[in-house]
Legacy VTK file of the C-alpha trace (Angstrom):
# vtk DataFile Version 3.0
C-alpha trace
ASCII
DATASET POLYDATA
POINTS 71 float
2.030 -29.330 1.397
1.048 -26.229 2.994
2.491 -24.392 5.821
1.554 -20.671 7.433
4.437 -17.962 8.124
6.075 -17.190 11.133
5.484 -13.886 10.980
3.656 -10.457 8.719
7.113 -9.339 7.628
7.617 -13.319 5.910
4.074 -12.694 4.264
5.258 -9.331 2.961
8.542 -10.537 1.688
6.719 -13.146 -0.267
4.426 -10.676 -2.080
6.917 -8.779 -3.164
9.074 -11.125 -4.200
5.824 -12.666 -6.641
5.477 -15.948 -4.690
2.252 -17.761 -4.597
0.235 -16.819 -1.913
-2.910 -18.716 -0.577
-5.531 -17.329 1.556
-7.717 -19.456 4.063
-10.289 -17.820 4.695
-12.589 -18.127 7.848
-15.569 -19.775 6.362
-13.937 -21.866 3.748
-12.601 -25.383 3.689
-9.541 -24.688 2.281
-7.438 -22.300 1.281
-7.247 -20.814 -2.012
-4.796 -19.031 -4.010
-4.981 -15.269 -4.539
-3.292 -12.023 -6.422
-1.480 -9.757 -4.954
-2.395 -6.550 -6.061
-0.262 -3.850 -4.297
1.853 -3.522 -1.176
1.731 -0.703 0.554
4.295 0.786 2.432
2.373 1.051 5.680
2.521 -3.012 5.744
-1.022 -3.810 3.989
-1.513 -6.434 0.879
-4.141 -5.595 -1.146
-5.932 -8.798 -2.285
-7.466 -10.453 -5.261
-9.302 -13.312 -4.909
-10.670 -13.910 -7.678
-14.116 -15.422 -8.618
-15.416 -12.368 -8.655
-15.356 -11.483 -5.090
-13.944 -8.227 -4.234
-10.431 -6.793 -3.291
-9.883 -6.475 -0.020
-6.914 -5.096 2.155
-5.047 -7.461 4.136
-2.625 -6.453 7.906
-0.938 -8.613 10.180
-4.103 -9.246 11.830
-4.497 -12.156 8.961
-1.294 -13.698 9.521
-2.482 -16.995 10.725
-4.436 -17.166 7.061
-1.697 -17.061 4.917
-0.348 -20.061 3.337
2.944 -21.022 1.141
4.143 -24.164 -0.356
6.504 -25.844 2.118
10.121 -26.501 0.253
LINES 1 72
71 0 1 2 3 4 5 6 7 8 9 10 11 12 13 14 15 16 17 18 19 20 21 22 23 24 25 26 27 28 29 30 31 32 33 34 35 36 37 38 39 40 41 42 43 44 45 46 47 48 49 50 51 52 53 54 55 56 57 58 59 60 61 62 63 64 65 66 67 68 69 70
């Protein structure tokens, strides 16, 4: 099970601390798991996706993408 994070400092907190992070993108059907690369410490992820896509730079804006296993 799945669930999203209250809020960018949770998402933050999580990469830092090495947790699995997911990523649901906009177009895709679900969401899939991704490497965190850096955090910055003007509140950006960068991103990882893997499958050969390229990094990208994550903000608060993409709170509501980020996914966790519920415990």
């Amino acid at each position: 099970m799945m669930k999203t994070f209250a809020a960018w400092s949770d998402v933050l907190t999580a990469a830092r601390n090495g947790a699995w992070l997911w990523y649901h993108a906009p177009m895709d059907l679900r969401a899939q798991s991704v490497r965190i690369v850096r955090v910055y410490k003007n509140g950006k992820i960068r991103i990882d996706p893997g499958c050969g896509a390229d990094l990208f730079t994550a903000d608060e804006g993409h709170l509501s993408r980020f996914r966790t296993r519920a415990v």
